[in-house]
N, C-alpha and C positions, 0 to 999 in steps of 0.2 A: 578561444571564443570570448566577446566581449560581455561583459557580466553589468548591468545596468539594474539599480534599486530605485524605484520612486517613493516619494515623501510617504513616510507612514502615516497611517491611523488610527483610532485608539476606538475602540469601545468595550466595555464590561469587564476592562481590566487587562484587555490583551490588544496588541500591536499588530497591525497587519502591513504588510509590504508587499507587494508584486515585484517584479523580477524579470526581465528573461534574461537568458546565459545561451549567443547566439539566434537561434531561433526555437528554444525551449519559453515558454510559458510559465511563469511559477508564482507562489504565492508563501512569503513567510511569517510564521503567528510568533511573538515572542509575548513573556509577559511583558506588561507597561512599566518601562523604566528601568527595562534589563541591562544589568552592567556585569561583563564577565562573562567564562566560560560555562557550556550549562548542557546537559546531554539534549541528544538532533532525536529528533522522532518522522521519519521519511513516512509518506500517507500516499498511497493509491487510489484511484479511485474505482466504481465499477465501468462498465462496458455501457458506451453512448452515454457516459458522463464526465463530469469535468474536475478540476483542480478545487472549483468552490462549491461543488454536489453539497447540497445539504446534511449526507450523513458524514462527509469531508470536515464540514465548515463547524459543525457540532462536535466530531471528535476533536479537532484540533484546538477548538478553542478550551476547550475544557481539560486538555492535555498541556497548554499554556497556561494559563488560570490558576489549575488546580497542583498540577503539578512540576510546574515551571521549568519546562520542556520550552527548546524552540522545536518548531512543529515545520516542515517544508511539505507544502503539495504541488506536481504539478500535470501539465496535458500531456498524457501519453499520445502518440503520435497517431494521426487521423479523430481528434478529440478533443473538445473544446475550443480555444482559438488559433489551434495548429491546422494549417492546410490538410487538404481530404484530396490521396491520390487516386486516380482512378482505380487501380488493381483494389484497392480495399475499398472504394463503393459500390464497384463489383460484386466482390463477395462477399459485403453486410445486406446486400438486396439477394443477392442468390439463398443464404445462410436465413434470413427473414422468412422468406417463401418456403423452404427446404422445411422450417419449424413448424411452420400452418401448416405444412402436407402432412406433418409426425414423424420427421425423421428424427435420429435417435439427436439432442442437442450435444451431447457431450463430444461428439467426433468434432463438429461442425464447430464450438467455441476454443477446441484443442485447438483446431488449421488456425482459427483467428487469431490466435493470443500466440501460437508460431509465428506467423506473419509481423508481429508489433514487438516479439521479445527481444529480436539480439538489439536494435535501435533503443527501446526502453531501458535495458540495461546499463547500454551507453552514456545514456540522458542521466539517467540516476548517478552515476559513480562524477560524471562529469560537474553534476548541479552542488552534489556532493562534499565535493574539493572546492567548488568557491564557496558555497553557503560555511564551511568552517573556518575560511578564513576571514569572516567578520570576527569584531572582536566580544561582541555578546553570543554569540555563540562558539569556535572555539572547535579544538581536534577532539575535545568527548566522545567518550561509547555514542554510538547510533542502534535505536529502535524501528521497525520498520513495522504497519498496520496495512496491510490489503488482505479484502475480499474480495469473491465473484472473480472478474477479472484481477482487482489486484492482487488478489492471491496466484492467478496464472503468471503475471509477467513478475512476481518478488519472486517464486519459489528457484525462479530462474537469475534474480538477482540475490538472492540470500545465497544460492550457487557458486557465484562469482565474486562475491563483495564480503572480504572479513572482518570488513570496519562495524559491519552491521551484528550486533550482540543481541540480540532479540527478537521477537517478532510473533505480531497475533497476524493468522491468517485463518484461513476460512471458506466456507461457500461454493467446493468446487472440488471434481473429481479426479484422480490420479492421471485417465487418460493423458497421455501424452509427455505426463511432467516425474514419471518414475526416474528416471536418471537423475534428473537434476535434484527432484528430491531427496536423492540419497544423498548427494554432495552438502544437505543442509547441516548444518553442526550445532547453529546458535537454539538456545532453547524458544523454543514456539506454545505458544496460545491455539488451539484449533479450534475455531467455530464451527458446528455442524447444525441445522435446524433441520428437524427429526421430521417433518411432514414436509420436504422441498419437495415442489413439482418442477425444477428446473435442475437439480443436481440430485442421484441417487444415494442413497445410501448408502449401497454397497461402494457405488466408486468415492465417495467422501470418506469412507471408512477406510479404505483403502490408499489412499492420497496420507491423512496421517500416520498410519502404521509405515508407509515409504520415505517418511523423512527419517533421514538420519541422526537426529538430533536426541541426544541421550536424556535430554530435560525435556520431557513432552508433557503437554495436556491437554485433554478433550472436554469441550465444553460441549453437551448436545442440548437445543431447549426446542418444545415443540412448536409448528409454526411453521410457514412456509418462508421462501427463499428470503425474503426480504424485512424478515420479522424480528431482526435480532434485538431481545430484550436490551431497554435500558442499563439493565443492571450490569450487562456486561463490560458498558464502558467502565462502572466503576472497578470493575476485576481488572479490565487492563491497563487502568491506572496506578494499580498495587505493584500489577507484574513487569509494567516496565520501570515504576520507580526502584523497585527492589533487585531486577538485573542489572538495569544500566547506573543508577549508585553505586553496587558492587563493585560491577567495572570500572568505572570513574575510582573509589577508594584502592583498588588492587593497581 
């Protein structure tokens, strides 16, 4: 696939670059005046959001900045400025209706986030392999941050992909992704916010107790789905500089 960067830009210390690699979308943050190899920090985003979602554009930048990470985010497929096929505007109108009736959401974001995994996966490992071959950023440990939906389509790429040494995830319940969560090995961040009216507790509880990852941890703060304290970015600033140096020094 052809891999195409347009001219960066700079503000408050960090580089941004757009990208796509064939017909993938992307966006990559380095710090300003990066020279050299430097560990990948991959960024998902949630469901009917994009590559520069606000809670995207603020982790990353601050993941470049602060801890001088290049950061890559981009449009998981039917999302942002990737074409929308009919079978999946289908069933984002059926699955919309199905929630204002009270059907249970957890089935209904499993079938969706089935629908966009094996392709997503694809896009990541692919975007993957050329973003390291620039030379400011480099074959380094990779870090991987999704919630809500990014945590649906990573658990399934943390599955697949051993390049990937870390990862905060979050915001969403085992339904559907037991298997693949067992195959996870890298040590994980789990987010839970303890009053979600969108993801249960029980099945959030459950989602990290089914990864296989011998380095776990649970973060629970109260607050509904989309309430994730500030403070946490600064925790997963700690824990992927302290894995993925690791890595990088072993």
């Amino acid at each position: 696939m052809r891999f195409s960067l347009t001219s960066p830009t700079s503000t408050d210390g960090v580089t941004e670059q757009s990208f796509t690699l064939g017909e993938i979308p992307g966006v990559l943050f380095t710090p300003r005046g990066a020279t050299g190899p430097r560990p990948l920090i991959l960024m998902g985003h949630g469901g009917g959001q994009h590559k520069k979602a606000p809670g995207v554009l603020a982790g990353a930048h601050r993941f470049a900045a602060e801890g001088g990470f290049a950061v890559v985010a981009i449009d998981a497929p039917n999302h942002g400025d990737r074409p929308k096929d009919e079978r999946f505007l289908r069933f984002a109108g059926d699955m919309r209706a199905r929630m204002a009736a009270g059907d249970d959401p957890a089935e209904l974001l499993a079938t969706m986030h089935d629908l966009l995994a094996e392709q997503t996966v694809a896009d990541w490992q692919a975007v993957l392999t050329a973003i390291q071959e620039l030379d400011h950023v480099g074959g380094g440990p990779v870090g991987y941050w999704g919630v809500s939906m990014g945590c649906g389509l990573g658990v399934p790429l943390l599955a697949a992909e051993p390049r990937i040494r870390a990862a905060v995830l979050g915001l969403l319940g085992v339904h559907g992704l037991a298997a693949s969560a067992a195959r996870v090995t890298a040590p994980v961040r789990f987010l839970l916010q303890w009053d979600d009216t969108r993801v249960s507790r029980e099945q959030a509880l459950a989602l990290f107790d089914a990864l296989g990852s011998a380095d776990k941890t649970l973060h629970a703060n109260p607050g509904d789905h989309g309430g994730i304290p500030a403070h946490e970015t600064d925790d997963a600033l700690r824990f992927f500089a302290r894995h993925l140096r690791e890595a990088a020094a072993a």
